[in-house]
C-alpha positions as CSV (number, residue, x, y, z in Angstrom):
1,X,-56.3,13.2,90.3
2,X,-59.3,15.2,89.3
3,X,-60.8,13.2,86.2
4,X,-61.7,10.2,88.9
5,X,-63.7,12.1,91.4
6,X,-67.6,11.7,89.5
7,X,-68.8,14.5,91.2
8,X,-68.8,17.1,88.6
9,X,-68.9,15.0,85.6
10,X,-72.1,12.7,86.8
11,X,-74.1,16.4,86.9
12,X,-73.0,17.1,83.7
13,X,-74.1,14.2,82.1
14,X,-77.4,14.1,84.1
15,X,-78.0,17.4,83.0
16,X,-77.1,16.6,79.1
17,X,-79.5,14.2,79.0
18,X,-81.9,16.3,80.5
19,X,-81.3,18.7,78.3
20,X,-81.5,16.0,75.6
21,X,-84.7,14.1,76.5
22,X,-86.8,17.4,77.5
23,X,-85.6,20.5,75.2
24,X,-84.4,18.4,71.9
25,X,-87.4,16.6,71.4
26,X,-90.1,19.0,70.7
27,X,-87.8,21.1,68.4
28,X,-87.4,18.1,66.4
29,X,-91.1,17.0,66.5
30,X,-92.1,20.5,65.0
31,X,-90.0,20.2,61.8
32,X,-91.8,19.9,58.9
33,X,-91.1,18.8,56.0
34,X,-91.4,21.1,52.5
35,X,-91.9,18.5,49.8
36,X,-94.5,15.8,51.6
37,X,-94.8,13.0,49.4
38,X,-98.1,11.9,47.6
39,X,-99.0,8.8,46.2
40,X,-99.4,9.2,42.2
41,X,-102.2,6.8,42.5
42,X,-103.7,4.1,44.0
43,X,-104.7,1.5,41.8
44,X,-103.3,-1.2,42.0
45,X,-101.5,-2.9,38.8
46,X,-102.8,-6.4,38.0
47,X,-100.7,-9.0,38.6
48,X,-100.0,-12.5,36.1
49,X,-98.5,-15.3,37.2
50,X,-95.4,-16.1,35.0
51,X,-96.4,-18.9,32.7
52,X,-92.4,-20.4,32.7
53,X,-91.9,-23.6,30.7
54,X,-90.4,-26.1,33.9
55,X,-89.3,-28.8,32.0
């Protein structure tokens, strides 16, 4: 039976993940993104403490 000698399928996968930790990465790392966000402003709101009748 083919499929169980690991031979030919253990060099595949060690070079898929080759190919996956070494080419992939740096594509990905180089996308940039259109629309980068920016903070409207940063002041910060005041904050109250709720004044809650407990009783």
């Amino acid at each position: 039976m083919p499929q169980l000698n690991p031979t030919p399928w253990f060099t595949i996968l060690l070079f898929s993940w080759l190919m996956f930790l070494t080419v992939l990465p740096p594509k990905v790392m180089k996308f940039n993104f259109n629309n980068e966000p920016t903070p409207t402003s940063t002041k910060k709101l005041p904050t109250e403490p709720w004044n809650w009748p407990w009783h």
